[in-house]
N, C-alpha and C positions, 0 to 999 in steps of 0.2 A: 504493500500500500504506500508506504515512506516512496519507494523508489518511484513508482509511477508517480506520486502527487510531484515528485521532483522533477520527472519526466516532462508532466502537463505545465510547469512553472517553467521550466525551461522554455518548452515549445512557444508559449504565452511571449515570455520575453524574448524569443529570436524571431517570433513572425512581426509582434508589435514593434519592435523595438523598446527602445530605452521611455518613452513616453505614459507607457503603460506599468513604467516601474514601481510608480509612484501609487497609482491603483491598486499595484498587486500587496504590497506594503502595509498600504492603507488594511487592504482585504487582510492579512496576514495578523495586523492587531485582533482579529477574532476567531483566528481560527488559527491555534496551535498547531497542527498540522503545517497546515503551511511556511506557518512562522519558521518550524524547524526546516522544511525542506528548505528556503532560502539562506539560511544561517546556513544552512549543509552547500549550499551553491556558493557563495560567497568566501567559504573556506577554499572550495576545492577548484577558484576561479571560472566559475564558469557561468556566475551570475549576471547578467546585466549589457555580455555580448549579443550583439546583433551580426548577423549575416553580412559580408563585403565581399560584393564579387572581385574575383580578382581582375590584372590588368587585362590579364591574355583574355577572360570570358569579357571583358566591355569592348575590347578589343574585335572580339570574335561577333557579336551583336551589332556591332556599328556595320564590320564589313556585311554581313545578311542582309542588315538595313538598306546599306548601297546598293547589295546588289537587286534583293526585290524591288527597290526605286528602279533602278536601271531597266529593268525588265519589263515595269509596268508603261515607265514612256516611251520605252519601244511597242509595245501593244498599241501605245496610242497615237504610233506613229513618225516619233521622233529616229533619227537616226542613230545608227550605234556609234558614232562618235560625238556628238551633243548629250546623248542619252547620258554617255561614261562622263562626260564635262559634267553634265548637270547635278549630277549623282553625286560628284564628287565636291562640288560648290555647295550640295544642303549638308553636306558633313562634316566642310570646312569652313564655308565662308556664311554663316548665320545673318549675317545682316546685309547680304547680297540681294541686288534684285532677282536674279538669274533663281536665289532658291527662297522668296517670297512666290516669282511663279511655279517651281518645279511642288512646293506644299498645295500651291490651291491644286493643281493638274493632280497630284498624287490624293488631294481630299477626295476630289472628284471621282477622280477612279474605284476610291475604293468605298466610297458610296453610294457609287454606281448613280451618280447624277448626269441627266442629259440636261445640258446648256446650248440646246441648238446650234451649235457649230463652232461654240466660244472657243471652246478648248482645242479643236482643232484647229482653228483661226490660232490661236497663242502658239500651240506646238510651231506650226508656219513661220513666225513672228520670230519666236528665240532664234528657230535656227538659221533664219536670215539677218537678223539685226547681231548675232555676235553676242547675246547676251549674257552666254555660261563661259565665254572663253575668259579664260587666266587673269588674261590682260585685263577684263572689264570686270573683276568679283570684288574691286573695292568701292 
C-alpha cells in the first residue's frame, strides 16, 4: 500500500509538475499516509522532479515538425525547394513573414478549411515574390 501511495505521488508530481506540489502537501496535512510517502520521496530524491525531455528528443520533434510542414505545402502545391525554405524559416526565423504565411497555409491544411483559392493564390505569391529565401527571413 506504502509503495503504490508512493507510486501515485510520484506519478501526480511528474505528470503535474512542481505546481501541484503545493496541493499534494496541503492534501498530505490529512492524510498520514501520504504525508509519509512524500517524506519517503524527499529522502530518496525523487520528490518534486518533473519530466525534461532531453536535447536529442526536442531535437528529434522539431525535425518531424519540419518535415510534416514540408510535406503538407507540397500537397498544396508548393515546390520542393520553397516547401524545404519555408519549412525551415517557421523553425528558425519566428518572426519572419515567409513563416507568419507558411502557419496560416499549415492552419488551413490541417483544418481542412476551403478559402476559395486564397491559399493557393498565397502558395503562387511566396514562390514568386522570394518570400522564404534566406536572404529575405529578416
Amino acid at each position: 500500500m506504502k509503495k503504490h501511495l508512493l507510486t501515485a505521488a510520484a506519478a501526480v508530481l511528474g505528470l503535474a509538475g512542481t505546481a501541484w506540489a503545493g496541493a499534494l502537501e496541503e492534501a498530505a496535512k490529512h492524510d498520514p499516509a501520504l504525508a509519509a510517502a512524500i517524506k519517503e520521496a524527499k529522502e530518496d530524491g525523487s520528490y518534486g522532479h518533473a519530466y525534461q525531455a532531453s536535447k536529442d528528443d526536442v531535437e528529434a520533434a522539431a525535425a518531424r515538425l519540419q518535415a510534416e510542414g514540408e510535406i503538407h505545402l507540397r500537397k498544396m502545391g508548393m515546390s520542393p525547394d520553397t516547401a524545404r525554405k519555408a519549412s525551415w524559416a517557421a523553425q528558425n526565423k519566428p518572426g519572419s513573414a515567409c513563416t507568419r504565411y507558411v502557419h496560416q497555409l499549415l492552419a488551413d491544411y490541417d483544418s481542412g478549411a476551403d478559402r476559395g483559392g486564397y491559399d493557393e493564390d498565397l502558395v503562387v505569391s511566396i514562390e514568386h515574390s522570394g518570400t522564404c529565401e534566406r536572404k529575405n527571413l529578416d
